[in-house]
ROLUM-901523 format. One record per residue (C-alpha): residue in three letters; residue number from 0; x, y, z. Coordinates in steps of 0.2 Angstrom, whole numbers. Example, Ala and Ser with C-alpha at 12.3 -4.5 7.8 and 13.67 -1.06 7.14 Angstrom:
2
+-------+-------+-------+-------+-------+
: bakol : rokol :     x :     y :     z :
+-------+-------+-------+-------+-------+
:   ALA :     0 :    62 :   -22 :    39 :
:   SER :     1 :    68 :    -5 :    36 :
+-------+-------+-------+-------+-------+
END
This chain:
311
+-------+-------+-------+-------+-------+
: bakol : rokol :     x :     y :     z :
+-------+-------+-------+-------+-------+
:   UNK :     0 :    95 :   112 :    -5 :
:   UNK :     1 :    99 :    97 :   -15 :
:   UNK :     2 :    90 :    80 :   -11 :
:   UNK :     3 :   103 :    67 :   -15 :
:   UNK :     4 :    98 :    54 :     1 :
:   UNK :     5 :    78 :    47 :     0 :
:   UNK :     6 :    70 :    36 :    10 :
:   UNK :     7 :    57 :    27 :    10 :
:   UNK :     8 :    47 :    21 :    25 :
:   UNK :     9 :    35 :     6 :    20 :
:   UNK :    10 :    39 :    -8 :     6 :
:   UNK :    11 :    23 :   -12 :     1 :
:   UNK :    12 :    18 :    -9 :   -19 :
:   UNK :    13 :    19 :     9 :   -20 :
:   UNK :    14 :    35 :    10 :    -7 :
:   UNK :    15 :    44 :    -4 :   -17 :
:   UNK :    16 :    42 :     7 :   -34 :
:   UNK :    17 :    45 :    24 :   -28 :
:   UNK :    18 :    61 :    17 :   -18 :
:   UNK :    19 :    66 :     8 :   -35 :
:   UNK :    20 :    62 :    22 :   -47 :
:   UNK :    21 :    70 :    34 :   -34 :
:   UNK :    22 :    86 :    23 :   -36 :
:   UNK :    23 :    86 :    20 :   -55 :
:   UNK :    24 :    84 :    41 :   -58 :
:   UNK :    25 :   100 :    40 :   -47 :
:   UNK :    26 :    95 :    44 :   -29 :
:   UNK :    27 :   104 :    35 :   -15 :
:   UNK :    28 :    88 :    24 :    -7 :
:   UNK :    29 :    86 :    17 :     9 :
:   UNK :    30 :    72 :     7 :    14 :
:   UNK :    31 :    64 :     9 :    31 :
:   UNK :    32 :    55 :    -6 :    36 :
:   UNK :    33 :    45 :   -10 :    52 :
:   UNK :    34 :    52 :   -30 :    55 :
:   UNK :    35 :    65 :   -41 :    48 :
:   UNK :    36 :    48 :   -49 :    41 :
:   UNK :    37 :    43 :   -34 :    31 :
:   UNK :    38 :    60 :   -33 :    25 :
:   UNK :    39 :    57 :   -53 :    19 :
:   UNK :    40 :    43 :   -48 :     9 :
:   UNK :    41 :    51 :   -31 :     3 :
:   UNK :    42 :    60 :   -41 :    -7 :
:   UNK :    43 :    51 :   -48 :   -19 :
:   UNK :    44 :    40 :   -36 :   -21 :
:   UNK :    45 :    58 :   -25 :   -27 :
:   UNK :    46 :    64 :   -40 :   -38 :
:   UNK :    47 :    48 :   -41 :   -46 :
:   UNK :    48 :    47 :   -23 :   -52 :
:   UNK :    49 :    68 :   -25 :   -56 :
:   UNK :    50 :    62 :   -37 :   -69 :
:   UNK :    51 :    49 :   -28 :   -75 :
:   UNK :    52 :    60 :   -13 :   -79 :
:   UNK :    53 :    72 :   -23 :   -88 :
:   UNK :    54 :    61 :   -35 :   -98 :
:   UNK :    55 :    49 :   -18 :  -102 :
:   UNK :    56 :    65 :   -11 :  -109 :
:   UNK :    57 :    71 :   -27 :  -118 :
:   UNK :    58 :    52 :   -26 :  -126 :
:   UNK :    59 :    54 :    -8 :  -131 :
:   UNK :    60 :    68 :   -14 :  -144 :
:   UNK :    61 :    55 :   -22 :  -155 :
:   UNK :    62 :    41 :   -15 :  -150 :
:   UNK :    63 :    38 :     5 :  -147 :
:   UNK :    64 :    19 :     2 :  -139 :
:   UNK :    65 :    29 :    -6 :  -124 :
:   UNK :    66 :    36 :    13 :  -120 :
:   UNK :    67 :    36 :    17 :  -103 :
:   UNK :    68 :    39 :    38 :   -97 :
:   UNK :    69 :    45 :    34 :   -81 :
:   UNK :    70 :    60 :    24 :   -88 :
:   UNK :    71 :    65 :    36 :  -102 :
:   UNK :    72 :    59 :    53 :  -111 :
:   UNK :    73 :    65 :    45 :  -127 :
:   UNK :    74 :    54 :    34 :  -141 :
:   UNK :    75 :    70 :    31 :  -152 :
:   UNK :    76 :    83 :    23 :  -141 :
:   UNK :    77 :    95 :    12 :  -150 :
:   UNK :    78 :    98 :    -7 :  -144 :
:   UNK :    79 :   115 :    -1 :  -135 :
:   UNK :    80 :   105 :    13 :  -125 :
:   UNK :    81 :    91 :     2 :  -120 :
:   UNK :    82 :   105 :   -10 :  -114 :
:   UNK :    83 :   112 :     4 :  -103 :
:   UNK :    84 :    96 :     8 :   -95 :
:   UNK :    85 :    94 :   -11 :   -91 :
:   UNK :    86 :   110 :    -9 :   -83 :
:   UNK :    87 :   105 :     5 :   -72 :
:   UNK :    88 :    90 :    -5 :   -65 :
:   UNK :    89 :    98 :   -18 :   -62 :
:   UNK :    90 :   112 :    -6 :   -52 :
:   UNK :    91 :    97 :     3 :   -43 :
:   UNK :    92 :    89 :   -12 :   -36 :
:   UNK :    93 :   106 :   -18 :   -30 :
:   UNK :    94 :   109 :    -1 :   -24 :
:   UNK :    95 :    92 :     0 :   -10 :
:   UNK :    96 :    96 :    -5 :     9 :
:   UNK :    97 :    84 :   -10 :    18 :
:   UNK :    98 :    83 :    -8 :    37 :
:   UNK :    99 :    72 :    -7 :    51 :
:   UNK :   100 :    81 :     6 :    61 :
:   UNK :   101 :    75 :    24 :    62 :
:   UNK :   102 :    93 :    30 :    68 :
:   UNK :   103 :   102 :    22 :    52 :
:   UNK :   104 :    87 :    27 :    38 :
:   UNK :   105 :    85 :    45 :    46 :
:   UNK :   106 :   105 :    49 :    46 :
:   UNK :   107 :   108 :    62 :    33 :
:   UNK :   108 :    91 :    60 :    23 :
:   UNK :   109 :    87 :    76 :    14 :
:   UNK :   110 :    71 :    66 :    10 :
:   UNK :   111 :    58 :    56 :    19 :
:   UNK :   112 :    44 :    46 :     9 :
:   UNK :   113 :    32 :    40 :    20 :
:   UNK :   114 :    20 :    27 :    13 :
:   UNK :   115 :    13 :    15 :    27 :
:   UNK :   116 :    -3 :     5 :    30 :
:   UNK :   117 :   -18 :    19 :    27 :
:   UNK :   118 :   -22 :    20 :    48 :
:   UNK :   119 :   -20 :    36 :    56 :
:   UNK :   120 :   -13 :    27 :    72 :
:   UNK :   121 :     1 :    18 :    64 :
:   UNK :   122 :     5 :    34 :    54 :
:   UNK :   123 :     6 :    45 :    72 :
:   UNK :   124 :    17 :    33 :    81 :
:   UNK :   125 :    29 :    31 :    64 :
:   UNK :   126 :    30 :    50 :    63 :
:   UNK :   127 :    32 :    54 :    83 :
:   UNK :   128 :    45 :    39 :    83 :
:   UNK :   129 :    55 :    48 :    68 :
:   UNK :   130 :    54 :    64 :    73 :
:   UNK :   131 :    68 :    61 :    85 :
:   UNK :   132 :    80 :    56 :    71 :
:   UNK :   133 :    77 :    68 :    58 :
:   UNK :   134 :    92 :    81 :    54 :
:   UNK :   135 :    85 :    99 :    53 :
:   UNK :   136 :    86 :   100 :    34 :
:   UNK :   137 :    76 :    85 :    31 :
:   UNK :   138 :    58 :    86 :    21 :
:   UNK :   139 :    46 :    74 :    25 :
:   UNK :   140 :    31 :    69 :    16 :
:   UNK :   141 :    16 :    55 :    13 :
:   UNK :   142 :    10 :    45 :     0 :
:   UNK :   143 :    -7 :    43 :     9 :
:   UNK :   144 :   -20 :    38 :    -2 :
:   UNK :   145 :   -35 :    47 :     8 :
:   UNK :   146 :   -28 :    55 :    23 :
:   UNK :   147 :   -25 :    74 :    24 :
:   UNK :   148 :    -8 :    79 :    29 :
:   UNK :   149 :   -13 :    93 :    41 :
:   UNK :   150 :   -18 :    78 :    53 :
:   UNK :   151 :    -1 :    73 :    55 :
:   UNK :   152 :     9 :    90 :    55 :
:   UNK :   153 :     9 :    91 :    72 :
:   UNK :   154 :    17 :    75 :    75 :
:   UNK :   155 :    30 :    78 :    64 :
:   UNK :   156 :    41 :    91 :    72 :
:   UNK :   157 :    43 :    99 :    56 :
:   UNK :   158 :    24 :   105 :    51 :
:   UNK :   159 :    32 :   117 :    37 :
:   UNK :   160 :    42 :   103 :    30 :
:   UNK :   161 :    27 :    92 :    28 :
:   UNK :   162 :    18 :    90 :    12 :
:   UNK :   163 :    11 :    76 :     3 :
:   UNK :   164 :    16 :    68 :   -13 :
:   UNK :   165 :     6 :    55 :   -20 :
:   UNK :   166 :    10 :    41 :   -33 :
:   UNK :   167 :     0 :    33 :   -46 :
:   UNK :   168 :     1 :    13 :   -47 :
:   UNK :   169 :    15 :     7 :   -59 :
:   UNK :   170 :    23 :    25 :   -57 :
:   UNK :   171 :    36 :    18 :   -73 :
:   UNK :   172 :    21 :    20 :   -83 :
:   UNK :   173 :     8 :    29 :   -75 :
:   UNK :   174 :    19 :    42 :   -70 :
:   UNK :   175 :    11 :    55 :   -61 :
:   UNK :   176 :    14 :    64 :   -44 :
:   UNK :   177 :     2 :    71 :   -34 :
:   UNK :   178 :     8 :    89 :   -25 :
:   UNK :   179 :    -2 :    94 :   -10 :
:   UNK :   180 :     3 :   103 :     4 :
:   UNK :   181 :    -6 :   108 :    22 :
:   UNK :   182 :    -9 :   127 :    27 :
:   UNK :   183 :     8 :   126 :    36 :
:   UNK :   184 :    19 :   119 :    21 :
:   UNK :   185 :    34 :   134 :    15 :
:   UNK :   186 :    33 :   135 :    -4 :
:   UNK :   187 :    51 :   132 :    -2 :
:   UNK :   188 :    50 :   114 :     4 :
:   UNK :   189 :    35 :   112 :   -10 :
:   UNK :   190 :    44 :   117 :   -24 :
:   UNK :   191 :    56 :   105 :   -18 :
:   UNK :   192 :    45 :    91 :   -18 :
:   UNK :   193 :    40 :    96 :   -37 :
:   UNK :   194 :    58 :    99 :   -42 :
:   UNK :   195 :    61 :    80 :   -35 :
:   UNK :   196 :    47 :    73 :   -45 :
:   UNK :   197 :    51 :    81 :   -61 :
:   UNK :   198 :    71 :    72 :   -56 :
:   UNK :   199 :    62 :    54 :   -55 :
:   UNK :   200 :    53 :    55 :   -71 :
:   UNK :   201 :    37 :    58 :   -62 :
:   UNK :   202 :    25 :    72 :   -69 :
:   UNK :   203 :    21 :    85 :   -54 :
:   UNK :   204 :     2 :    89 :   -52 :
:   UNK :   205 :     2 :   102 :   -41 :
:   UNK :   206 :   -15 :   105 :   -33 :
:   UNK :   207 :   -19 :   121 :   -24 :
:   UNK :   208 :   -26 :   116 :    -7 :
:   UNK :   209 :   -29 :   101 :     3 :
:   UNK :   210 :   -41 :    90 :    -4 :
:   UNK :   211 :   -45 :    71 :     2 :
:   UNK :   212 :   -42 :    59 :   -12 :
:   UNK :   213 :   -32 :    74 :   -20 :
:   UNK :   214 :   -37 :    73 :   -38 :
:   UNK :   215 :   -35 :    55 :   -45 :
:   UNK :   216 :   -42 :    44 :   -30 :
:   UNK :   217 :   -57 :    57 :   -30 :
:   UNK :   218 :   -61 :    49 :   -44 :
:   UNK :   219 :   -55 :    34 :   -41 :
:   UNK :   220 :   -62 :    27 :   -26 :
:   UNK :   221 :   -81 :    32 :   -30 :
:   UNK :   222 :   -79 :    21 :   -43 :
:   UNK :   223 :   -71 :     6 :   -34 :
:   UNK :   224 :   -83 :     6 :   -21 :
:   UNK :   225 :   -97 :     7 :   -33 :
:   UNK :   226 :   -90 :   -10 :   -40 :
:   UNK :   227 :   -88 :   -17 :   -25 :
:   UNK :   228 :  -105 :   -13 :   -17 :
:   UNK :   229 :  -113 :   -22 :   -36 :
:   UNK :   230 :  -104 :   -36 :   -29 :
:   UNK :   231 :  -108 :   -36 :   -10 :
:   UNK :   232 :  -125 :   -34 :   -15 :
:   UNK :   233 :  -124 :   -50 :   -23 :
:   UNK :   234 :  -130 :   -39 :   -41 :
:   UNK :   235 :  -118 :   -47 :   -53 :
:   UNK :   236 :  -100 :   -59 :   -50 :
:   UNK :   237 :   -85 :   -48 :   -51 :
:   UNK :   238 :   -79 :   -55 :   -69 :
:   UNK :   239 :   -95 :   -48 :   -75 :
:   UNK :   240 :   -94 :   -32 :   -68 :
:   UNK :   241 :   -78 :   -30 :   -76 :
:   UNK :   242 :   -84 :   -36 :   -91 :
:   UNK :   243 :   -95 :   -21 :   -94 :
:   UNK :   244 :   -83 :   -10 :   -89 :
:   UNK :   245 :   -71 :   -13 :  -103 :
:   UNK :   246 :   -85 :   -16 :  -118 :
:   UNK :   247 :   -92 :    -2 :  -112 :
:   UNK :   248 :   -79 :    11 :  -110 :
:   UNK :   249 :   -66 :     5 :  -120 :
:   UNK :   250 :   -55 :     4 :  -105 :
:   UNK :   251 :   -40 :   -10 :  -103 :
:   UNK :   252 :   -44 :   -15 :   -87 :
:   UNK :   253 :   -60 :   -17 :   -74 :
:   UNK :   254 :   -61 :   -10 :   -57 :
:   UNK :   255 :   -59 :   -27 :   -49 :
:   UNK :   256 :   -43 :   -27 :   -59 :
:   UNK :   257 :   -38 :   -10 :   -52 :
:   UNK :   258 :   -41 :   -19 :   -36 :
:   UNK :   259 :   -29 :   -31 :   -38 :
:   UNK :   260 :   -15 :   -20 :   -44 :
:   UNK :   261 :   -18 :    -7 :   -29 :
:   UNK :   262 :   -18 :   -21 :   -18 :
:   UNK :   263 :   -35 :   -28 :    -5 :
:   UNK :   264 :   -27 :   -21 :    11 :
:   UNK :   265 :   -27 :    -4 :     6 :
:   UNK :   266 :   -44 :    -6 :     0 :
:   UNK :   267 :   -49 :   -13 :    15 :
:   UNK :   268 :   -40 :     1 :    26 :
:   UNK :   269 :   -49 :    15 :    15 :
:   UNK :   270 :   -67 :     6 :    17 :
:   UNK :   271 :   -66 :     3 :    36 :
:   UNK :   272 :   -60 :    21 :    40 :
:   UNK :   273 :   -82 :    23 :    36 :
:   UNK :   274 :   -90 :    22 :    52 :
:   UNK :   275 :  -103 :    12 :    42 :
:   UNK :   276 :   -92 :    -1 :    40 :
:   UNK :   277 :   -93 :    -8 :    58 :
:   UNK :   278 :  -112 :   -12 :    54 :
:   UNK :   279 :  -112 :   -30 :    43 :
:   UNK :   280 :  -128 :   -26 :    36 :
:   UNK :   281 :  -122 :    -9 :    29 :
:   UNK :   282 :  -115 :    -9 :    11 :
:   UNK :   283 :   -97 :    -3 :    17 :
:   UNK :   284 :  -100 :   -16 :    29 :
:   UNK :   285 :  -102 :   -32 :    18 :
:   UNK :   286 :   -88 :   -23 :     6 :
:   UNK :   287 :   -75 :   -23 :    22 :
:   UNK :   288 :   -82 :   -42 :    28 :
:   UNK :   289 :   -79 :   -47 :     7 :
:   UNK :   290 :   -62 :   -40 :     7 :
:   UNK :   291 :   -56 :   -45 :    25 :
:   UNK :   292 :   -60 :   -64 :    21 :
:   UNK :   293 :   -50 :   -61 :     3 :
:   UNK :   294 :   -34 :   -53 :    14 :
:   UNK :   295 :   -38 :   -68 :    29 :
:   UNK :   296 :   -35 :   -82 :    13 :
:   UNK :   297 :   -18 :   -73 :     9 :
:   UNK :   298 :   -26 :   -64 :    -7 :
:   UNK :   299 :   -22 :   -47 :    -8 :
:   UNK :   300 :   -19 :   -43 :   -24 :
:   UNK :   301 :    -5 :   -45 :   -39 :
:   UNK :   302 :    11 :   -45 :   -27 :
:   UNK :   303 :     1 :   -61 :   -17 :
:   UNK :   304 :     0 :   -71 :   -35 :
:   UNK :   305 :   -21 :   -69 :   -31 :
:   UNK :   306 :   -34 :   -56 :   -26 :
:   UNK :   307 :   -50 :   -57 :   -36 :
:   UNK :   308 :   -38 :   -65 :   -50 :
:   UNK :   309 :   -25 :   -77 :   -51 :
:   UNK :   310 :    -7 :   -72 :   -57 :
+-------+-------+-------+-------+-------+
END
């Protein structure tokens, strides 16, 4: 098959960006949204990342560092050339639709990116709910952080169309796509997937079973909770924490920076998935009570304008 129709259900930071990229490699993108108020914030999230696109590509004409290799596999583009790739992002962002109807989004999609709140229960009821509008043909996956896609297969009505493909943050820069399938997926349907990823200027990383985490948030989260708990524990502020970090390493940014970018509430929903986190004198518990009363205040990260920083 050829995909040609994607969509993605869930605006939040990573659906805003694959639904973006998906459009600016020239998919036709429609976004499936639960409310007219999830649409409302959809949007700016999409304009945002609209504008980083062109002013990265407006940067890249005086300064090669600002290369990104999800927007071109070229280093030497001419003014004219980076002008036409402004273009196209400015032509995919007003290409996306967004609805909340699973009848209108589920019509004639050849794919189906599924990146929701990280809760099993929401997941279930999306994927029940959607299974009654799917055409035959249509492969369906998740860009779940944690989760393992062999829990949801069975809702799904189509178990051996059912894989996950998982997205870095800032997939223009960072652009890596995380292949995994469950003991049911065909190899036809996953080599689909990686085909598709390669289309979108993603780089496929194709693991061989399923793993939680798959391979980047295996080594990602370990280390965000081990920042977080230094700061539940009341061991150093979050600035300092950081602050080591970066001298230490070398690297350009601190876990509670990471934090921010990935966004609070799905911190939160990775951290309260442990049973420990019920208990408030647990570490996972005074984690998920630090980050609850940070989403409660309206700061969850970059896309808010504060999480742990302001922006």
């Amino acid at each position: 098959m050829t995909i040609k129709k994607v969509v993605v259900a869930g605006g939040g930071v990573l659906g805003s960006q694959i639904a973006l990229q998906s459009a600016y490699c020239g998919f036709d993108v429609t976004i499936w949204l639960r409310s007219e108020g999830s649409i409302e914030r959809a949007k700016p999230k999409l304009e945002r990342f609209k504008n980083i696109y062109i002013d990265t590509l407006e940067q890249m004409k005086t300064d090669t560092s600002a290369y990104c290799r999800g927007l071109t596999d070229k280093t030497d583009l001419s003014d004219p050339e980076l002008d036409e790739l402004k273009q196209k992002a400015q032509t995919a962002y007003d290409s996306l639709t967004l609805t909340t109807s699973y009848e209108d989004a589920a019509a004639d999609a050849d794919l189906i990116i599924e990146a929701i709140a990280e809760n099993p229960e929401q997941k279930i009821a999306f994927y029940t709910e959607l299974a009654k509008y799917m055409d035959e043909k249509t492969i369906l996956v998740t860009n779940s952080s944690t989760l393992l896609p062999s829990m949801f297969a069975e809702y799904t009505g189509r178990p051996e169309k059912y894989l996950a493909l998982h997205f870095a943050n800032t997939i223009w820069q960072n652009n890596t796509a995380e292949v995994m399938g469950h003991p049911g997926t065909e190899q036809e349907y996953y080599d689909e997937v990686v085909k598709f990823a390669e289309d979108i200027n993603m780089i496929p990383l194709k693991l061989k079973k399923e793993q939680p985490g798959y391979i980047l948030n295996s080594l990602l989260v370990p280390f965000l909770n081990a920042a977080q708990a230094l700061l539940a524990n009341d061991v150093a502020d979050y600035e300092t924490i950081d602050k080591t970090w970066i001298l230490a390493t070398g690297a350009p940014a601190g876990p509670f920076h990471i934090l921010d970018i990935v966004g609070l509430t799905t911190a939160y929903n990775i951290i309260i998935m442990n049973p420990d986190a019920q208990n408030p004198e647990t570490i996972p518990g005074k984690i998920a009570k630090m980050l609850k009363e940070k989403i409660d205040a309206g700061e969850t990260g970059i896309n808010a304008g504060k999480g742990f920083y302001e922006y």
